[in-house]
C-alpha positions as CSV (number, residue, x, y, z in Angstrom):
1,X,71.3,149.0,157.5
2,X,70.3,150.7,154.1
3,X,73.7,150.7,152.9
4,X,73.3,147.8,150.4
5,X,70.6,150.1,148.3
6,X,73.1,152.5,147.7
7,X,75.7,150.3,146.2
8,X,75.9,152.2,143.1
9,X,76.5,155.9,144.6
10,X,79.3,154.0,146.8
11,X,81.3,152.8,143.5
12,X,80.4,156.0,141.7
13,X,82.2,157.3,145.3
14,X,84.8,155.0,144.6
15,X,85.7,155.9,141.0
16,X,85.8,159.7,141.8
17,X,89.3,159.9,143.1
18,X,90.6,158.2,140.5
19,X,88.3,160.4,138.0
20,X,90.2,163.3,138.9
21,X,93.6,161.7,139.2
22,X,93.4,160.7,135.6
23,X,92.3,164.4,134.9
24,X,95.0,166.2,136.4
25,X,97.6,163.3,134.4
26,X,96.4,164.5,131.3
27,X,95.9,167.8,131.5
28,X,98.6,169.2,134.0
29,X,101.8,166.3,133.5
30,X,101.0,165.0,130.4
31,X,101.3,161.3,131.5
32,X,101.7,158.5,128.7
33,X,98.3,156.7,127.8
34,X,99.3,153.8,129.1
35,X,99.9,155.6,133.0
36,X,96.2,156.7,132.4
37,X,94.9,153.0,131.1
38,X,96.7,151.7,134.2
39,X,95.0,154.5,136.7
40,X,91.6,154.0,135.4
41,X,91.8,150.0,135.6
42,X,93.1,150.8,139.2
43,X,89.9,153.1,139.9
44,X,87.2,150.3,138.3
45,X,89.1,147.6,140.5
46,X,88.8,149.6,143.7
47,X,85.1,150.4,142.8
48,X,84.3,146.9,142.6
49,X,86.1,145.9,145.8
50,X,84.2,148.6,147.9
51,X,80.9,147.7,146.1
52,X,81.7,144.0,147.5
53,X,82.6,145.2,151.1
54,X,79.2,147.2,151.4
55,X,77.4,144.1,150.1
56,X,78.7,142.1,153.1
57,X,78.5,144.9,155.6
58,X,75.3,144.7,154.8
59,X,74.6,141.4,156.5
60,X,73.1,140.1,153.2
61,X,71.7,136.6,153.6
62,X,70.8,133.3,150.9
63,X,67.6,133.4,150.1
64,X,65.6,130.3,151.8
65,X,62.9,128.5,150.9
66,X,59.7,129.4,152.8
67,X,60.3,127.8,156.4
68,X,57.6,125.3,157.9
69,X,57.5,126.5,161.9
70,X,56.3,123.4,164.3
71,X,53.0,124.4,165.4
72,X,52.2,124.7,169.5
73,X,55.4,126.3,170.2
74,X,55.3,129.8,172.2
75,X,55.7,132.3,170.0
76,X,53.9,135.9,171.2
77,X,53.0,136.7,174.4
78,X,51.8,139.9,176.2
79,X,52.1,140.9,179.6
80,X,49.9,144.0,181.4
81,X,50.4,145.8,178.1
82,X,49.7,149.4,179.0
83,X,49.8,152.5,175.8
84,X,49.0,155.6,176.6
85,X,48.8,158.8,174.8
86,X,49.7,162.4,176.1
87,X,47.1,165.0,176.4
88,X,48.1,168.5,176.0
89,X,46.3,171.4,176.3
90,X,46.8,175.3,177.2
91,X,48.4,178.0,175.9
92,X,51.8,176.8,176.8
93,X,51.1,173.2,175.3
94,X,51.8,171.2,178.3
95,X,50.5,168.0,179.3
96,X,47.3,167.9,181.2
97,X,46.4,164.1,180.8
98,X,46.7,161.2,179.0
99,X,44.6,158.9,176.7
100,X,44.6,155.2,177.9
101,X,44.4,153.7,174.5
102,X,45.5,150.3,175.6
103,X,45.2,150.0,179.6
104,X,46.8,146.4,181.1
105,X,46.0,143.5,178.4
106,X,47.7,140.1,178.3
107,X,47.2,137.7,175.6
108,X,49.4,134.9,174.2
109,X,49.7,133.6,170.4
110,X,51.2,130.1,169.6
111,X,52.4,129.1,166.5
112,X,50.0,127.8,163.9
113,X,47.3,129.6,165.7
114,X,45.0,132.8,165.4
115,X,44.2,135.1,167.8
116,X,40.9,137.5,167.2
117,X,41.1,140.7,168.7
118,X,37.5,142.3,168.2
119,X,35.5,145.0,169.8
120,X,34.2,148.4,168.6
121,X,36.1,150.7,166.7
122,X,38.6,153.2,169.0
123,X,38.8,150.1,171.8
124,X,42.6,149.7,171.1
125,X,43.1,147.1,168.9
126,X,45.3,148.7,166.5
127,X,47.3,150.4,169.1
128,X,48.3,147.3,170.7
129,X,50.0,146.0,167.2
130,X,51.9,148.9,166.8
131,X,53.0,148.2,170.3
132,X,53.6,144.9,169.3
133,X,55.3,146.0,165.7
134,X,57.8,148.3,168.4
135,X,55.9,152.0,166.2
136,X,54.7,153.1,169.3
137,X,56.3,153.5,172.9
138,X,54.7,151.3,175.4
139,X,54.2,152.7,178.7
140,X,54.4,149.4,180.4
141,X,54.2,146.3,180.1
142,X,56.3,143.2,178.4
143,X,56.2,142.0,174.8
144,X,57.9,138.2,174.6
145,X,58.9,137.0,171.3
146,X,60.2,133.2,171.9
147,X,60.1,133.8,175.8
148,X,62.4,137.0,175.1
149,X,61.6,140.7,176.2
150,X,61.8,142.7,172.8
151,X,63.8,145.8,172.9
152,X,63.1,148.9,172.9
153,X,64.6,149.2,169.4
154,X,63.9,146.2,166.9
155,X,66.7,144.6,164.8
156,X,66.5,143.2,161.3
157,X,66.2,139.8,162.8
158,X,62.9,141.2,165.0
159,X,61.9,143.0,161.9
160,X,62.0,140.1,159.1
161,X,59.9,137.7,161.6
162,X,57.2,140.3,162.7
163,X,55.2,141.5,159.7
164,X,51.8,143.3,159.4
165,X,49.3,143.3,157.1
166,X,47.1,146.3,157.1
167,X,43.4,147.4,156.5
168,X,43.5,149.3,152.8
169,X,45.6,147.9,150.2
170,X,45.4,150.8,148.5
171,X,47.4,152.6,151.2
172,X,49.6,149.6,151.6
173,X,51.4,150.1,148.2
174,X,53.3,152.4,146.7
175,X,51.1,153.5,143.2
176,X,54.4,154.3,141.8
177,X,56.0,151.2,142.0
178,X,55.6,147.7,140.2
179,X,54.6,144.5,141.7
180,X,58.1,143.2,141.1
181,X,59.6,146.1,143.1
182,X,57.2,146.3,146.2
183,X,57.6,142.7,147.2
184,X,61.1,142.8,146.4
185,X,61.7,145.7,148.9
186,X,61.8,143.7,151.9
187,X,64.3,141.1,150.6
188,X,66.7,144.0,149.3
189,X,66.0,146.3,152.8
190,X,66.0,143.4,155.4
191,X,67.4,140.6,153.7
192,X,70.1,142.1,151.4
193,X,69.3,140.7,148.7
194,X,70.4,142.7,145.0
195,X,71.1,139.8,142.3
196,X,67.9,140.4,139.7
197,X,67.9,136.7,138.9
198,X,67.4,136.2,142.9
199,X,65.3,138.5,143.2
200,X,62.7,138.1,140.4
201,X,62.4,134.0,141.6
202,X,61.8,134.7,144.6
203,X,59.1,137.1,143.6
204,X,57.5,134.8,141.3
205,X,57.4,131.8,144.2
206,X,55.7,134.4,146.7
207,X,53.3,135.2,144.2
208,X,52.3,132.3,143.4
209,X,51.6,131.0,146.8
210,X,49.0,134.0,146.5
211,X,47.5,132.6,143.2
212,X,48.8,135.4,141.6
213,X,50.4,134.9,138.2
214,X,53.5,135.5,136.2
215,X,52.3,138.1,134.4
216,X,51.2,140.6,136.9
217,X,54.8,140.7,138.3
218,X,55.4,144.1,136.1
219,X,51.8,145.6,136.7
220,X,51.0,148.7,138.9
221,X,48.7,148.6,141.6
222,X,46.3,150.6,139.7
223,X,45.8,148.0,137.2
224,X,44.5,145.1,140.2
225,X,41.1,144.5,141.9
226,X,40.8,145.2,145.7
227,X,41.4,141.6,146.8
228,X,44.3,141.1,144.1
229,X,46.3,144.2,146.0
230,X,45.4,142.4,149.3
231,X,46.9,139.2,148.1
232,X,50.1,141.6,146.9
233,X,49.9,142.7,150.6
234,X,49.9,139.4,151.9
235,X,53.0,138.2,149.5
236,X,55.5,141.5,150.5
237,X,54.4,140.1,154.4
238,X,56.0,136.6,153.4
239,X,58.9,137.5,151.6
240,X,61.1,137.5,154.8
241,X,59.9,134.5,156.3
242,X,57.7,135.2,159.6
243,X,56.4,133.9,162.0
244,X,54.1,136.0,163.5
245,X,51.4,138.2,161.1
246,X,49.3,141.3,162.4
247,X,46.6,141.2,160.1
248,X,44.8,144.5,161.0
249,X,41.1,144.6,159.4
250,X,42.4,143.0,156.3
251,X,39.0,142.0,154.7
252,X,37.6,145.6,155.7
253,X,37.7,147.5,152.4
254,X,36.8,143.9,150.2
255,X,33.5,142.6,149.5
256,X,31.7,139.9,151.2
257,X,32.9,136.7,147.9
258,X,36.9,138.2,147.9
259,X,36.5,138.6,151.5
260,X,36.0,134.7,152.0
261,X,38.9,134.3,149.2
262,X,41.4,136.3,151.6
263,X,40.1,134.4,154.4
264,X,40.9,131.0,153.0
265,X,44.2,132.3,151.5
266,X,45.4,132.8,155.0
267,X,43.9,129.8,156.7
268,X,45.9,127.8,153.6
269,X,49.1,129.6,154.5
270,X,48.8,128.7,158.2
271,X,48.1,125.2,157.7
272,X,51.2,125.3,155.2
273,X,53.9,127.1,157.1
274,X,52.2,127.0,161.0
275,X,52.1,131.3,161.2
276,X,50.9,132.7,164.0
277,X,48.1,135.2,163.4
278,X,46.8,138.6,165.7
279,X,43.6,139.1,163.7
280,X,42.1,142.3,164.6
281,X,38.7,143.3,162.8
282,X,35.7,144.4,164.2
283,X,33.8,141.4,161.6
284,X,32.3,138.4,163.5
285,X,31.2,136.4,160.9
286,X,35.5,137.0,159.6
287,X,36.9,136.2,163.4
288,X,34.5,133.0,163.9
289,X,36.2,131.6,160.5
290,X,39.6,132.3,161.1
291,X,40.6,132.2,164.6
292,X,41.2,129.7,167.6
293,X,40.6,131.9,170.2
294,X,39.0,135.3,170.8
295,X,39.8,138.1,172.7
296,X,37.0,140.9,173.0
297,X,38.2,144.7,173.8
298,X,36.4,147.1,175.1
299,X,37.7,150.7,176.5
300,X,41.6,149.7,176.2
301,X,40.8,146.6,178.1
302,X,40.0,142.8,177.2
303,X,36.8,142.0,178.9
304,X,36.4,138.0,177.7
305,X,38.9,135.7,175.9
306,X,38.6,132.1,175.4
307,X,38.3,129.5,173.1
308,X,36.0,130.4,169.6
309,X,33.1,128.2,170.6
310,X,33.6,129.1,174.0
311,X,33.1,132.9,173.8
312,X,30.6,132.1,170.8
313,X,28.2,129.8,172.1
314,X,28.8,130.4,175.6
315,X,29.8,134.4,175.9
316,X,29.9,135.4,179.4
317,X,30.6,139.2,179.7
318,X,28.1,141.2,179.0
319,X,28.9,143.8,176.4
320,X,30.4,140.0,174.9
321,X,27.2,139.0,175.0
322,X,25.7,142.3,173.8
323,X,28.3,142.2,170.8
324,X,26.9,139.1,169.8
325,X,23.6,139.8,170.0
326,X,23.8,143.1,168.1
327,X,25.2,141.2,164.9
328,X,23.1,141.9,161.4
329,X,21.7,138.4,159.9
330,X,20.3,138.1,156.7
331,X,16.2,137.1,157.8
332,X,13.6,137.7,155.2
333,X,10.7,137.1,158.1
334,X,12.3,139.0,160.4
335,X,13.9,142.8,159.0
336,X,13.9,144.4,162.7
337,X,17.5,144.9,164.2
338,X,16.9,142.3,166.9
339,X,19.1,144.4,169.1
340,X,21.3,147.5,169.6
341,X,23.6,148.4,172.5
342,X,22.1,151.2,174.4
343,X,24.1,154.6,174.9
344,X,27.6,155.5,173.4
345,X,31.3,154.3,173.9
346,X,32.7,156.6,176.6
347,X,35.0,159.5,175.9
348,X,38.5,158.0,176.5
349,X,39.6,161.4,178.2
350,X,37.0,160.9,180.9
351,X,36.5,157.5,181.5
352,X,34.1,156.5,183.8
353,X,35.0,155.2,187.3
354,X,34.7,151.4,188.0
355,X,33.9,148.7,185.6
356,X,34.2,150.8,182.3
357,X,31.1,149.0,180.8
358,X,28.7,149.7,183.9
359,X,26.9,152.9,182.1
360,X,26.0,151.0,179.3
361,X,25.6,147.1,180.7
362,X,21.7,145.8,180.7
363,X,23.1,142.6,182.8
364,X,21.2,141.2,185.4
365,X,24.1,140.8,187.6
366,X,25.4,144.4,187.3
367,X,25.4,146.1,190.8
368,X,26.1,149.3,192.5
369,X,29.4,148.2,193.1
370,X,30.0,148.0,189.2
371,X,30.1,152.2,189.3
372,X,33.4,151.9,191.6
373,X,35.0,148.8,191.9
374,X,37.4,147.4,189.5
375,X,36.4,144.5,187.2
376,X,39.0,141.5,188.1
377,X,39.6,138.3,186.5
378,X,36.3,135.2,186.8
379,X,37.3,131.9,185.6
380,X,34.4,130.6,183.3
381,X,36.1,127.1,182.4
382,X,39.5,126.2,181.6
383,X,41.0,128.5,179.0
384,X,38.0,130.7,179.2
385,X,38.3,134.2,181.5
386,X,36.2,137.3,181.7
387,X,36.9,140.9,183.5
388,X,33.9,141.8,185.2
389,X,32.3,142.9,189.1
390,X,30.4,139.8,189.6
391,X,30.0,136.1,188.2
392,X,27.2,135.5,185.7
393,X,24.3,133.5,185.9
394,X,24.9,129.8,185.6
């Protein structure tokens, strides 16, 4: 509920009747001044009293210190995740298809660990957070917070311990707004929280576990570098304390030195207060600092997921291997692109039949079958799976 924003218009509300009951004394009986003393205090009284009510209607709560989570514990986990997206077409707009965006994925996050969700842009990586975040219908599918089915509609509770933190800080806050206010917002929206003296403490502690300082609490986001409105970002995400943080691309739009700064920020945080991460980007060199496991995408599916040195130095899929091999190094002897994946990503409309990969796999193991058969599920080692026709190479 929003109703705690809106205090004041509730005691204006409030003081209205007896506005006009003091108005019609004077002008219409003539009442005694004292009458009209005694109405007005009766008015300001009643004001206050409803002000109170819709303070604890609004389910405010104490503010808390940052809360430590016990790191191992289930915290996320995704079951045959399927998002799909209606296609409509004609003249009379009906639906003629749909878009798999996000076709069967499972995936599990514990707390005090990161999850990397990488692959090529247009995979599905940002569809299945805002599955995740409950801003898009699933179309099957369970989402498990704390080995519960989420609803189909979030409450605060769900709200406050699922946060996001998204690609470009610069569409992340509001220009208009100081740094005070927009990491205030969730505490007043989701928390309840309207005491200043709260508020601004509060504040200050987030922002300092940011390394920002004092004195940018009453700055506008104009007046901040790229990684500095990140870190604001990452402070609003903390203010209600989760427990699980979809950090979608968030080094994308930084360079490569406040990259690493954002990076380390987060890793410090986790090691602090044992969040769980979702780390989607499309960055290797980000995903192979930051996260404990990986998960590749490709086509609305996850192809290989596994332990970081296990898909790393061991990848076993091959557009996992192709990925890797495809990554830009810095090598003065050597300026050739060492290698590029042949053909393009398929139109999501027309998918091809069979393993989705097969028209642009160079694998020695790929088959005829990989045009019409379904890719199923290959044990590699323990914790380490892939999606594929047939078993590599050994």
């Amino acid at each position: 509920m929003q109703i705690v924003k809106f205090k004041g218009l509730i005691s204006l509300i409030s003081v209205f009747p007896g506005i006009i009951y003091i108005t019609n004394s004077y002008f219409l009986q003539n009442d005694s001044i004292i009458d009209l003393v005694i109405a007005l205090t009766i008015s300001i009284i009643i004001a206050f009293i409803a002000k109170e009510c819709a303070y604890r209607i609004s389910g405010a709560q104490e503010l808390r210190d940052l809360t430590v989570l016990e790191k191992g514990k289930n915290l996320l986990k995704v079951e045959d995740l399927k998002v799909f997206y209606p296609l409509v077409g004609g003249i009379f707009r009906r639906q003629i298809g749909v878009i798999k965006a996000v076709n069967g994925i499972s995936f599990e996050i514990k707390t005090g660990e990161t999850l990397g969700l990488v692959g090529e842009s247009g995979c599905g990586k940002t569809t299945a957070a805002l599955a995740i975040l409950g801003l898009v219908e699933k179309n099957d599918g369970d989402i498990l917070f704390h080995n519960k089915t989420l609803p189909i509609s979030y409450s605060r509770f769900i709200r406050q311990k699922i946060q996001i933190v998204y690609q470009d800080p610069d569409a992340s806050l509001n220009p208009r707004l100081r740094v005070f206010d927009i990491i205030a917002e969730p505490l007043i929206d989701l928390l309840g929280i309207i005491k200043k003296d709260e508020l601004r403490k509060r504040v200050l502690q987030l922002m300092r576990e940011v390394a920002l300082k004092r004195e940018h609490m009453d700055r506008y986001p104009h007046e901040f570098s790229g990684g500095q409105k990140q870190r604001i970002v990452i402070a609003r995400a903390l203010a209600t304390n989760p427990e699980l943080i979809i950090l979608d691309e968030p080094t994308s739009a930084l360079d490569v030195s406040v990259q690493a700064q954002i990076l380390n920020l987060l890793k410090k945080l986790q090691k602090n207060y044992g969040y769980g991460y979702l780390f989607i980007t499309h960055n290797l060199a980000a995903v192979n600092h930051i996260a404990d496991r990986i998960a590749v995408m490709y086509l609305g599916q996850i192809v290989e997921i596994g332990d970081t040195d296990q898909v790393f130095l061991k990848p076993s899929h091959p557009y996992t291997q192709a990925l890797l091999a495809s990554r830009s190094e810095v090598d003065m002897k050597n300026r050739d692109i060492k290698f590029i994946i042949q053909g393009e990503v398929p139109n999501l409309i027309d998918p091809p039949t069979g393993c989705a990969f097969h028209p642009r796999c160079s694998s020695d193991v790929r088959t005829k079958e990989c045009e019409f058969d379904l890719p199923h599920k290959i044990k590699i080692e323990k914790g380490h799976y892939i999606w594929c026709i047939n078993p590599p190479k050994q």
